[in-house]
Every structure is written in structure tokens, then in C-alpha cells.
N, C-alpha and C positions, 0 to 999 in steps of 0.2 A: 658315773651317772647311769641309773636305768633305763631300758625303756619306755617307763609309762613318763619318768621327768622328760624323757627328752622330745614326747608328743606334747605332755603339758606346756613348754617351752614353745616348743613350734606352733600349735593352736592356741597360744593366748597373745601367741606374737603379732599371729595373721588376725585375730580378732582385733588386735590394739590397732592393727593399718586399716581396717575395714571401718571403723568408730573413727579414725582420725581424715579419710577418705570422705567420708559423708559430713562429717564436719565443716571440710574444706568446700565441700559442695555446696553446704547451706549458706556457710560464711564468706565466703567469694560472691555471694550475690546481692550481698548487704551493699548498699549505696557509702555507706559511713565506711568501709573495710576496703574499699579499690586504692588506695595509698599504698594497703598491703599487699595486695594480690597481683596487683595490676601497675606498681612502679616504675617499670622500664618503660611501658606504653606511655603512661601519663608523660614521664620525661622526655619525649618524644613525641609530643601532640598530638599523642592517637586516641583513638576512641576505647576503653578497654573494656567495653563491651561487646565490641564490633562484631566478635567471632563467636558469639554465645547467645546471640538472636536466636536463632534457629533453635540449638539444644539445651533452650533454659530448664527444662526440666530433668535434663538427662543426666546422670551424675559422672558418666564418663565422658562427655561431649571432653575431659580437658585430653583425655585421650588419643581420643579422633585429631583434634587437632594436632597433641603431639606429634603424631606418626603421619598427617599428610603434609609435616611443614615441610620445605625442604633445606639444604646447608645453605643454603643463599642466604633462606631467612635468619637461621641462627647467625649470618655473618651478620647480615644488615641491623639485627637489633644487639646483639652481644660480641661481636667482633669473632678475630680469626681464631684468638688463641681459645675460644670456647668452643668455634667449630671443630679444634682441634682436640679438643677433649673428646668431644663427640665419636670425633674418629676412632682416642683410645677405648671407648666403653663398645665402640663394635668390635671392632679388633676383639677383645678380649672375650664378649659373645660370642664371636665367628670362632675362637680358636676351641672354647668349652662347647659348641653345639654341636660340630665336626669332631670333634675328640668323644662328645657322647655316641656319637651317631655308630661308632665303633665298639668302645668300651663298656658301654650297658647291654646290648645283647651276646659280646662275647664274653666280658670277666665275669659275669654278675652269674648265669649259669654255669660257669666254670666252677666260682668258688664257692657254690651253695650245694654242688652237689659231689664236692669233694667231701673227702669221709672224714676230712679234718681233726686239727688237733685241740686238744682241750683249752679252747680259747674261753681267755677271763679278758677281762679289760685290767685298766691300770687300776680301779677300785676293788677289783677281785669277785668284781659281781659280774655273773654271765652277761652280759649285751646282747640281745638278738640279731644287730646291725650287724656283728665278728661274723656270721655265716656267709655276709656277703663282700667280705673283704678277704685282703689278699692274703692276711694272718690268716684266715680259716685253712689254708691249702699247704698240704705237707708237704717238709721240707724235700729237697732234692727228685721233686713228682715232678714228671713232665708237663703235668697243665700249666707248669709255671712258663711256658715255650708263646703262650696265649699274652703273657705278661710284658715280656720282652717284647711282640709285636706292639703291644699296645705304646709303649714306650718310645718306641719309635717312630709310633703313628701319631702319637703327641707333639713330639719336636717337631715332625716336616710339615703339620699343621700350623704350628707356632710360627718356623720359617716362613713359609709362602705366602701367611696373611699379614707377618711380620713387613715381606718387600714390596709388598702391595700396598700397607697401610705408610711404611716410608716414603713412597714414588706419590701417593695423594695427597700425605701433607706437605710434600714440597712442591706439590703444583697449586695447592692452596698460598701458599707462604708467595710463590711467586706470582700470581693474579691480584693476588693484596700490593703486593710492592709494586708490580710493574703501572698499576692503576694510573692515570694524569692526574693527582691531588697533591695540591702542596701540603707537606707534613713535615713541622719543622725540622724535624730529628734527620729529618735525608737532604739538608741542606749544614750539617753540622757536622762536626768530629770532635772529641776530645780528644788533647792533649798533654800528656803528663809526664811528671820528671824532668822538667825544662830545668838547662844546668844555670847556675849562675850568670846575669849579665854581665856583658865588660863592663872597665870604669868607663864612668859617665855616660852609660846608655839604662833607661827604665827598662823596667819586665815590657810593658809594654812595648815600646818602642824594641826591643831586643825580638817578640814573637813577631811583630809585622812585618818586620825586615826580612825575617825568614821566612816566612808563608808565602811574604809577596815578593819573594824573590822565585819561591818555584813555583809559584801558580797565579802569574800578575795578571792573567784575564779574568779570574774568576774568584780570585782574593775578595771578600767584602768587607769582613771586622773581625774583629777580636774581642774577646772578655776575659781576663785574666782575674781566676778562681781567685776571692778572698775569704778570711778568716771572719766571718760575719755571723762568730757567738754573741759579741757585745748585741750588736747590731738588733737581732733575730731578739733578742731577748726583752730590749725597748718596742720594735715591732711586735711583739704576741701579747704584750702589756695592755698596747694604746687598744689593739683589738679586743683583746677582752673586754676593756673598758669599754667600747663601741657596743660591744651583745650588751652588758650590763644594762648600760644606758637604752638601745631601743627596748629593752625587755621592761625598763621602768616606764619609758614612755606611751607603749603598752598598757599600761595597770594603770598608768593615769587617764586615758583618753576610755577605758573602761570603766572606771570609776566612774564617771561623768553619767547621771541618768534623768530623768525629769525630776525629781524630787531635792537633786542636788546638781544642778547645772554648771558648776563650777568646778566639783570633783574633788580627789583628794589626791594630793601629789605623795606618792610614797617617800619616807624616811628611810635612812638607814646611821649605823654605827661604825664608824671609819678604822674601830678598833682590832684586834685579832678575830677574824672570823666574820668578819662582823657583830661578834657577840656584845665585845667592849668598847669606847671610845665614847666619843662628842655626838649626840646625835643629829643628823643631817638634812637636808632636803637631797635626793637619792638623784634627781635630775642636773640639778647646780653641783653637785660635787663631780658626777661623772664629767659633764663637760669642763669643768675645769681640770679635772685630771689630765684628761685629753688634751685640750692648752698648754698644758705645763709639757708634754712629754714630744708633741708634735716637733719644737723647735730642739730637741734633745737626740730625734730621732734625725732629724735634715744634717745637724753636727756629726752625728755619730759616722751616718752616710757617707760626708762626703772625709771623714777620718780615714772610714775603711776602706773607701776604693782608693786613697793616696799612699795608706803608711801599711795597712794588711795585706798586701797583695803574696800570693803562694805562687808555689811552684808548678801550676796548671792551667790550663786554658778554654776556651771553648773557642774554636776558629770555625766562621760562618762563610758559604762560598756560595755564587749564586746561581750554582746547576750542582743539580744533583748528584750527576754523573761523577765530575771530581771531588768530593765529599766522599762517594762508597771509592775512590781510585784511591784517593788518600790514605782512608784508614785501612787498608791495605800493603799501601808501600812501605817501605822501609826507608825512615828519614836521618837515621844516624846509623853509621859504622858502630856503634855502641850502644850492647842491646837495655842499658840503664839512663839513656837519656833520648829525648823526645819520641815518647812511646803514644804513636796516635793509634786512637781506636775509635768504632763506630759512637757516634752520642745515643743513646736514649733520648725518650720521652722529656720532656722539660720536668711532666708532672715525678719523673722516675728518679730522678738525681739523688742523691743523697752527697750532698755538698761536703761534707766534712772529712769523706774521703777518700776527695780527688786530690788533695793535695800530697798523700801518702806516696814516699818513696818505692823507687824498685825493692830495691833491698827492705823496705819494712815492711811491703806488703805481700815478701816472700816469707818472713819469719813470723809475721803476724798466723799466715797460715798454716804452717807448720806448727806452729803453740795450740792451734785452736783443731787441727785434726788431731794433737795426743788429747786436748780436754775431750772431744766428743769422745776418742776411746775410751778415755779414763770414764767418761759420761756410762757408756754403753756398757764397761766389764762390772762396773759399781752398778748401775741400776740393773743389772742381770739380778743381784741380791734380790732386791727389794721384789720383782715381779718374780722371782721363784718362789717365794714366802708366801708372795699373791696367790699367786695356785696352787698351792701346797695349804694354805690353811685355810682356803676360801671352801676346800671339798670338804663335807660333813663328816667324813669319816675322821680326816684330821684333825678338826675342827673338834669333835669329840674326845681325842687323845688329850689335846690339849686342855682343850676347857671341861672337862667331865661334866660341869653342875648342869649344861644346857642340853644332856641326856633324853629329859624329861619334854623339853620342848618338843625338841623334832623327832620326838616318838612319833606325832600328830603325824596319819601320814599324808595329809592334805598339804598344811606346812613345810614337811620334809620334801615333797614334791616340789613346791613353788622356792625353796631354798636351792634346792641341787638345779633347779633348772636357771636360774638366774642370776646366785649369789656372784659365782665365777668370773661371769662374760662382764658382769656390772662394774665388781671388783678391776677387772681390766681394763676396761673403758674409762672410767674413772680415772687410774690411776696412769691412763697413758695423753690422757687430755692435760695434763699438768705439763707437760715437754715442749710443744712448738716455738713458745716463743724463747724460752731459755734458747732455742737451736737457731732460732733467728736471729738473735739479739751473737751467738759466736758469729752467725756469719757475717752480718754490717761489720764485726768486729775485723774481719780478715782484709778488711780493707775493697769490699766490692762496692762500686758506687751506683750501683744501678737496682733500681727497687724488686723489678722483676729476677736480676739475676738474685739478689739475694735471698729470693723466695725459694727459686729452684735450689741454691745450694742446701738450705735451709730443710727442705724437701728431700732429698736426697740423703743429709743424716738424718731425718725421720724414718724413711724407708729402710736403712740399713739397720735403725737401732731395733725399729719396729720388729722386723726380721728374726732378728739375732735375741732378742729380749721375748718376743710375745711364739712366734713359731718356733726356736728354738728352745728360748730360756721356759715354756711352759711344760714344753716335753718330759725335757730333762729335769725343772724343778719337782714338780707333780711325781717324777719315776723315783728319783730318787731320793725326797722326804719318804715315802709309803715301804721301800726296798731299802731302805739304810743298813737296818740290822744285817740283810743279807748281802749287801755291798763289803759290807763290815767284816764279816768272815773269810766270804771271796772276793778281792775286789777284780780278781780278770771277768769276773761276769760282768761289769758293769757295760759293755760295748753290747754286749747279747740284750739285757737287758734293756736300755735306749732304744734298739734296734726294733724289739716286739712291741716297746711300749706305745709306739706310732700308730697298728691300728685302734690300741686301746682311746686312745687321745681324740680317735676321728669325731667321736660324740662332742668332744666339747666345741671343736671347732666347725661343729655342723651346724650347734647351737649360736655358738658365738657369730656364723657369716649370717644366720636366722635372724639372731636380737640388731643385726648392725640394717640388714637392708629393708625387714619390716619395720620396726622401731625409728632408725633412722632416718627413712626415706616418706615413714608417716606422719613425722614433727615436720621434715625439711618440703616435705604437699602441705599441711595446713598450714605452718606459719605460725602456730600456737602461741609460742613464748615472743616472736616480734610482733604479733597484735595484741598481747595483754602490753605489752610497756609502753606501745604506742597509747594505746587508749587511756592508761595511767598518766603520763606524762600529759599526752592532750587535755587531759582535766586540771590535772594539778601542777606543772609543770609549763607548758606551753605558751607564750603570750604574743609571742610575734611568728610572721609566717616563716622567714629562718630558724626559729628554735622548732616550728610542726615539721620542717623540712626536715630537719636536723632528724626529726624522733622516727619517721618513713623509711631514712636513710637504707637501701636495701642492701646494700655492699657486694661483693662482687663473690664470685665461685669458693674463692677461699682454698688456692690452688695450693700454697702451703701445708695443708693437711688432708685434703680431699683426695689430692692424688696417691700423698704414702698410705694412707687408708684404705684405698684401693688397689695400690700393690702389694698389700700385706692382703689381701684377699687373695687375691688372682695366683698370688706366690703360694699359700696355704691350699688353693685347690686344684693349682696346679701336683704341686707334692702329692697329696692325696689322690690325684684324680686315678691311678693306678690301684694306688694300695686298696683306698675304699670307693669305687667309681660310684658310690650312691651322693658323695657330695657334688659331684659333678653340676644335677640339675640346681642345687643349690645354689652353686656360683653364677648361673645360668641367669637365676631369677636375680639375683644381686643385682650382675651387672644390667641385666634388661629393662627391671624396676628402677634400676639409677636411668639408664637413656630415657624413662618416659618422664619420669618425675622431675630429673634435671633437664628435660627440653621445656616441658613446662614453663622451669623457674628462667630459662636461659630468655624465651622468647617473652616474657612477661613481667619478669619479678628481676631480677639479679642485672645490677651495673657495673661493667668490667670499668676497675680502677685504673687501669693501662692494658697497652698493646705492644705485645713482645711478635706479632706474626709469626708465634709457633713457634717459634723457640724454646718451646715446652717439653715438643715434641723429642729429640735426641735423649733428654733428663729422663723422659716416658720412657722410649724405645733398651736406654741402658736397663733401663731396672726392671726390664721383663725378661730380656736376656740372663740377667745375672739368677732372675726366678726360674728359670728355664734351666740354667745349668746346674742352680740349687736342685732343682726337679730331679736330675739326673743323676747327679750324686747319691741324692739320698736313695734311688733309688739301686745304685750302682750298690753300694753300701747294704739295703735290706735283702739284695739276691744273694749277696755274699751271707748274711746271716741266713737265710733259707738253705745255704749250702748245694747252691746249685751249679754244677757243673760246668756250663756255657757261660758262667755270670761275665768272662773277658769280653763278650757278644758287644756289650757296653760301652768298653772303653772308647770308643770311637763318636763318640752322642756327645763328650764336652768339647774335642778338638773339633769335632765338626763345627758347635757353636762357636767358639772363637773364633774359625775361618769367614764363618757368616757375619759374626760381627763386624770383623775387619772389612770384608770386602763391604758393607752397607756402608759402614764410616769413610773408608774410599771414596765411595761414589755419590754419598749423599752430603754426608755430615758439612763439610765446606762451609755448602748453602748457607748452613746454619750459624756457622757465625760471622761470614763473610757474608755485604751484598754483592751479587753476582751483578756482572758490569752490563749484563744483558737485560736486564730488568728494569736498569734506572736508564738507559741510553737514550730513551725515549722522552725528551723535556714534558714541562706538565703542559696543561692546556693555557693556562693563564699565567703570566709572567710574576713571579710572585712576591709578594709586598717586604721585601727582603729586612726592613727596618722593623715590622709587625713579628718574622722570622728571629730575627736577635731578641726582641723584647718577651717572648714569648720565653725564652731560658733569663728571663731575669730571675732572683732571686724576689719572690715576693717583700725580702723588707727591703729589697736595695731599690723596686721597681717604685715610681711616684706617679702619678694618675698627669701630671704635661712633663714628658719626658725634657729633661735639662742635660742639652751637648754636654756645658760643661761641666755636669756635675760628675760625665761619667770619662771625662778626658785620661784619666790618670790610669784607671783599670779596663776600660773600653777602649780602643783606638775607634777611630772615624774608617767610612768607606772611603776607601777605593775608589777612581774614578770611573773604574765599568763597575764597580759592585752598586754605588749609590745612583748608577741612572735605572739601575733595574727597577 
């Protein structure tokens, strides 16, 4: 890429945020558009204008507000684990603003007025940017002594705002938990792997015996985990039928006008699609469907809490205290049977598998970390190809006829500067959910964790496939021939090719944080399908709700998104410090734009209290020592002398790791007994507590003792006076 593509890129990027900014200005103010802009308030009885009195004309007033809110707020309207996001997107400003504060007035004059070597990029076209990176400085020169500082001044900044930003999110995580609110999940534990009952004693009767044997003051109930495919399946039926039907009774009481008082009751075709079949009255078939399936669903019910019962539980106790004491102890000499751990959220379960063995949900994992490798070494393919034939000069080898096109050099411009980072984008938006759908697979039951694990192969593949696999694909598609003759050049070759690469990736952190964070302020695509849907589409005030729906941060991708930045200009922030402010404005423009969305727009689906945090804290580390390597790696290729100076930059990270996971980590997945010791304010409704982890189709609107006698055991004499 040249330089004039890679201003064209950068100045049509900031012009698309500027166009989408004033958009967001005009359209945020529209009375018919506060659904969109203004979700989280509305859900929470507030006024979502309240704060835009004063600065109605002002197009940054959303600004001002961002930056005077404080973390309280983002706690009070989006919960901990966004505050905790917030944390990482300082963190990672504090470490590139400190790292600039160094690195741009020491390297940048270092390596512009070294007499340098004939720097080409990897297209072979001079780049003006190589003057100011570290390729420009020859090899085995002492200015490279400036480099090595710098190097160093990157990790101990990385460190320190690393132990700082750990010790905050776990004084957050603790203020959240120690709070007085009953929240069922801290009066619960699951537990799993229960071995076989003796003869003639139930699952049930087999776990109370045992619970309320070591913990007979504060035992309340049991739920013992069932197999509720059939069940769920009758249940999402009769519901569907339920939307159908209000949405026709809808179109009927609509229908109704002065000219026709009586109205017109919609039809419909009972056949495939409804395209075929008998034609119907659309109100009488739904209710009778519902008839039919109601007394099919009370059967199935009380089948599966009798004859399905699994090998798991949920035991409810009625202080918190022993709840977090619990899922801590060790309740068998035998680490494959009654394996308690902390419960989730009600809404977090993933019911299907809890009942998974020790042993299964050891090998289940083990299958699904060779698929993700097998995922990651196979899709290296396809994203070297990506950038190898996305760059025009490639692209010309191959396809000759389109020559004539990108002669145009207006064209050629807006191609080199876009085709790449699009191509990219594209084609790595296709991945999360395949990686989520391995990790339910591995047998995690909790929604949140499965996000993180999920996250986590994102981050690594992201890594290894996009900063890795573009390096290397891009060097050696364009260098084959000459690989081909020599192949010991290839490490030399890799090696130089890193500052050639900086353009693309200066481009690529450009199109992700103007472009991306321009759609993700206006709102674009979720108020055109709102506004579609509400016309054509909508008929009762749950389907408008339905269409509003704001959804939550979307921590499954946002966050490997973001450490595939942080990771990429970490790397870089040596070799070419001119990315540096780059990263800067990424992550800055993300803290103003997603506090915005945090305090106004976006509803966290659950609450993991930070438990995000550790997932975060690993994968900056692991970018940090990537950092070091590589750059351990380019000094050896510079051929300099002192390059061992280094070797002490990855053991030191590991020692930091270790000692942070010592002293921190625990917290995080143990509740500390000092946080819950404290009972809540109000004694809490311990029966409201169990029914709250019902299973929506097993739960019925007049709870029936006996319907749940067989997979429920009853309270406890001190649990049911609570």
C-alpha cells in the first residue's frame, strides 16, 4: 500500500464517523427513535431525555455526558461486568499513552534520521512511513540501544497498570457481592456427578439425606436436574402459539374501524407454512391448539420430574454464607463424584449440561481443543489467501483481464486502501458462533462461562490467523520464487517483512475504530429494521418490544476484537511507534462511544461480577509476551549484538503472571467468605429463591407441592420458616 491509499483510507474513514456522528445527533432527537437510542433508560423508568435538556443543540453534549458519568453509573444502569470492561479499555489507553509518552519522541527521531537501509515495504513500493520505523535503522547501529529501552519501558508500563487495574476490579467484584440483596444465585450451588442411589432410596431422597446431613441448619431444598427435551419442546410450541394468536388478535381489534364495526377476523392455512391446507379462522385454531397441547404439557411435566431425573442437582440453602462455604468444600474423597460448585444466574444455565459426567466433560474437552486447533491451522489457509490476493498487485498476477480497471488511479486508490481490512473483517465475522456452539459443547453449563471460553478461542485464532497468518501469508505469496531457490531466507525474510505490514494494520485498526464505532453511535442498521418491522411486521406491544430489543455488549466478540488490536499495537508499538496514537484513539473512541451505549442503549443479558476480568487480564499478558518475542526475534535479525539484553522480558512476565494469579485470581472463582458473611437486609423469600431456577417449562403460574415431590424435595424445618 502507498502512501496516498493509506491517507485516502484514513480520511474517508474519519469522514464516514463524522457523517455517522451528526446523524446520530439528528436522529437521537427524533421522538419516534428513543426505543433506539435511549433503551436501557426507557427499561428502567427514566426519562431519556433528562440529560440533553440543556445541550439540545450541541452535537457533542453525548460527550460531555460520557466523560462526567461516573463507574457508579455504569454500575447502576449496565452492571459490574461492563464496568469492568470499562476498566479494560483504560487499562489499555493508560498503557499506549505512557508508552507514547516515551516512544514518539525517542524512536521516531532516532529512526528518520538514521541513514537507513533501502526500505521497500512488502509490495515493493517505497512507503514513506519505513523512515519512521525501526526497519529504517541499520543493522548492528547503536541507535538500536533506544529500542531495547523502549522495550522495556513497554512491559513495566504494561505491569504496573496491569496490578492496579487487577486490585480495582476486585474491589469492584467485591462491593457488588458484599452488597445486602438477595440474589438467588448466592443462596444456591450446583451439584454434579451424584453417584448412583442405593436400592430403594430416590435421587431425590438419596441428595437430601446428604446435604441435610452436613448442613441441617440451613439445608432448604433440592431440585434434582431433569432430562426436559420432550418437555421444553411441548413448552416452546404452546408459546409460539400464544405470539401467534395475540398477534392475530392484534389484526383483528385493528381491523375494526367506523365503516366496518365488526371487523375482520384474520384466516389462515393449517397446512406446510401455512401456505397449504384447510382454510381457518386464525383465532379459533390458535386457541384450540393451545387446549389441546396445555393438558399434554401438565402429563409430560409431571413424567419428567418422576421417570427423567439426572445425575445433578441444584441444592438451595438459606444463608448465603454456607452456599459460597459449600461450593468450596470438598464433599467426597472422590474427585468424580459429588463435584459442588458455585450456581449461576438462573437466567445463565444451560440445563442440558449439567448432567454430563466427570469423565465426559473431561474428553468432551479435550476433542474440542484439537477441533479449535484443527479450526485455527486450516483456517490459517484460507486468511493467507485473504491477504495475498486481496493486495492488487496479486490480484493482477492472478487475474490479468482486470489490468485495465485499477489503472484508474482514483479506483486503485480506494481498492488498496479498503479491499484488505474488508476482506478481513468479513471473513473473520463468520467464526464466533461456530466457537461458541465447541464450547456448550465441552460441557460448560453456565452461559457466561461459555462466552468467555468461546472468547478466548476467538482471541487466540484471531492472533495466530489475522497478525500472524497475514504477515507471513502476504510475505510469502509475493517472495515464493525467492523462497523457492533459498529457502534459509525465509526467517530473514518474515522478520523484515513486519515493518512492511505496519500500513496495513494501521489501516485495518483505522477502518475498525472509525467505521466500527460510527455504526455502533448511530445505531444505523438497528433503527432501519426497527422502523421496517414496526410498519410491517409488528402488531402487539411484545412483538415492538421484541424489535427494540437492544442486546447486551456482546462480550463474545468485542472483547477478542479488542485484543487482537491491543495485541497488534502492542507488537508494533516499537518497530513502527507511529501506530501507537492509533491504538490510542481506538481504544479512547471505544470508552466514549461504548459508555454512551453502556449508560443509555445496551442491556446486560447477565451478571458474572467480573469474572471477565482474569479471561481479559490472561490475554494481554500472553500479547505482551507475544510483544517480546517478536521483538526478541527482529533484534536478532537486525544482528545486534546485546539482542540477550531481552531474554529476561518473557520470564519476568511469567513471574508477574504467577504472582497476580496467587494473589488475585482465587477471588475470581471462588466467593470469598468475607464478602457473603454479612446476611442480606431482608430475610429472603427462600420459596420465590427456588422457583426462580425453575426451568421455564417445568415452572406453572400456582406452583403444585405435589407436582414437584419426586424431583424437588420439600423444606427443611429451618429452611421453610425462613
Amino acid at each position: 500500500m502507498d502512501f496516498n491509499s493509506f491517507l485516502t483510507s484514513l480520511g474517508t474513514s474519519f469522514a464516514i464517523f463524522v457523517v455517522l456522528m451528526l446523524l446520530f445527533t439528528w436522529l437521537s432527537r427524533k421522538q419516534g427513535n428513543a426505543v433506539v437510542y435511549y433503551p436501557n433508560r426507557i427499561l428502567k423508568g427514566m426519562d431519556p431525555w433528562e440529560e440533553r435538556r440543556s445541550g439540545e443543540r450541541n452535537p457533542v453534549a453525548w460527550i460531555q455526558e460520557a466523560i462526567s458519568s461516573s463507574e457508579q453509573d455504569v454500575v447502576t444502569m449496565s452492571g459490574v461486568d461492563t464496568a469492568v470492561y470499562f476498566v479494560f479499555l483504560g487499562t489499555a489507553v493508560g498503557i499506549l499513552v505512557l508508552a507514547s509518552l516515551v516512544l514518539l519522541p525517542l524512536l521516531l527521531p532516532v529512526a528518520a534520521s538514521d541513514p537507513g537501509e533501502s526500505g521497500t515495504n512488502s509490495n515493493g513500493a517505497f512507503n514513506e512511513l519505513d523512515r519512521l520505523a525501526m526497519g529504517h535503522v541499520q543493522q548492528r547501529s547503536q541507535r538500536l540501544w533506544a529500542f531495547v529501552f523502549a522495550t522495556y519501558w513497554v512491559s513495566i508500563v504494561t505491569y504496573y497498570l496491569l496490578w492496579n487495574a487487577y486490585k480495582h476490579v476486585s474491589d469492584l467484584r467485591a462491593a457488588a457481592l458484599v452488597a445486602p440483596v438477595v440474589r438467588p444465585q448466592q443462596f444456591a450451588v450446583v451439584v454434579r456427578d451424584i453417584p448412583t442411589p442405593p436400592e430403594g432410596q430416590s435421587r431425590k431422597e438419596q441428595v437430601d439425606t446428604f446435604f441435610r446431613e452436613i448442613y441441617p441448619d440451613t439445608f432448604y431444598k433440592s431440585l434434582v436436574v431433569t432430562n426436559n427435551k420432550q418437555v421444553d419442546k411441548i413448552w416452546q410450541e404452546i408459546e409460539g402459539y400464544r405470539k401467534k394468536l395475540s398477534h392475530a388478535e392484534a389484526v383483528y381489534v385493528k381491523s375494526k374501524t367506523g365503516s366496518n364495526p365488526a371487523g375482520t377476523r384474520p384466516t389462515c392455512r393449517t397446512g406446510f407454512l401455512g401456505l397449504l391446507g384447510d382454510k381457518v379462522d386464525t383465532i379459533d385454531y390458535y386457541h384450540e391448539k393451545i387446549n389441546e397441547l396445555i393438558p399434554k404439557l401438565k402429563a409430560e411435566q409431571k413424567v419428567t420430574l418422576r421417570e427423567k431425573q439426572q445425575s445433578s442437582a441444584l441444592i438451595f440453602f438459606s444463608s448465603r454464607l454456607t452456599a459460597a462455604s459449600a461450593a468450596q468444600n470438598l464433599h467426597s474423597r472422590m474427585v468424580d463424584t459429588w463435584s459442588v460448585v458455585d450456581a449461576p444466574e438462573p437466567c445463565q444455565i444451560i440445563w442440558s449440561n449439567l448432567p454430563k459426567n466427570f469423565y465426559e466433560r473431561h474428553i468432551r474437552q479435550y476433542v474440542v481443543y484439537f477441533i479449535v486447533f484443527l479450526t485455527i491451522v486450516f483456517y490459517m489457509i484460507p486468511i493467507g489467501f485473504v491477504s495475498a490476493f486481496t493486495t492488487l498487485s496479486n490480484l493482477m498476477k492472478l487475474l490479468p483481464f482486470i489490468k485495465p480497471i485499477v489503472k484508474e488511479k482514483v479506483l486503485r486508490t480506494v481498492l488498496e486502501a479498503y479491499l484488505p481490512q474488508l476482506a478481513l473483517i468479513i471473513f473473520l465475522a463468520l467464526l464466533p458462533k461456530f466457537l461458541f456452539f465447541l464450547s456448550v459443547t465441552e460441557g460448560i453449563f453456565s452461559e457466561s462461562h461459555a462466552i468467555r471460553a468461546a472468547s478466548g478461542k476467538y482471541f487466540y485464532f484471531s492472533v495466530l490467523n489475522v497478525f500472524i497468518g497475514v504477515t507471513v501469508g502476504g510475505t510469502l505469496f509475493s517472495t515464493f520464487k525467492t523462497i523457492e531457490k533459498d529457502p534459509n531466507i525465509i526467517v530473514p525474510l518474515l522478520a523484515n517483512s513486519l515493518p512492511g505490514n505496519a500500513t496495513f494494520f494501521l489501516t485495518y485498526v483505522a477502518l475498525k475504530f472509525f467505521v466500527g464505532y460510527g455504526l455502533e453511535l448511530s445505531r444505523m442498521v438497528p433503527l432501519i429494521i426497527y422502523h421496517l418491522k414496526r410498519k410491517y411486521v409488528c402488531k402487539t406491544e411484545a412483538e415492538l418490544k421484541e424489535a427494540w430489543a437492544p442486546g447486551d455488549l456482546g462480550y463474545g466478540t468485542r472483547i477478542p476484537a479488542d485484543m487482537l488490536i491491543l495485541t497488534i499495537v502492542l507488537c508494533y508499538s516499537v518497530i513502527a511507534p507511529v501506530i501507537i496514537p492509533f491504538g490510542v484513539v481506538y481504544f479512547g473512541l471505544g470508552w466514549l462511544v461504548l459508555r454512551n451505549q453502556a449508560l443509555k442503549v445496551l442491556v446486560p443479558s447477565y451478571e458474572s461480577y467480573g469474572n471477565f476480568w482474569p479471561h481479559i487480564y490472561t490475554r494481554i499478558m500472553a500479547a505482551l509476551i507475544l510483544f517480546q518475542l517478536t521483538m526478541f526475534g527482529y533484534f536478532g535479525v537486525k544482528q545486534f549484538y546485546y539482542t540477550a539484553i531481552l531474554v529476561p522480558l518473557p520470564i519476568l512476565s511469567l513471574i508477574f503472571a504467577y504472582i497476580c494469579k496467587q494473589r488475585f485470581y482465587q477471588f475470581f472463582h471462588d466467593t470469598a467468605l468475607e464478602v457473603v458473611r454479612h446476611e442480606v437486609k431482608e430475610i429472603p423469600n427462600m420459596e420465590h429463591v427456588y422457583r426462580s431456577f425453575l426451568p421455564p417449562s417445568l415452572a406453572t403460574e400456582k406452583p403444585d407441592d405435589d407436582q414437584f415431590d419426586d424431583a424437588a424435595s420439600q423444606g427443611s424445618k429451618s429452611g421453610s420458616a425462613v
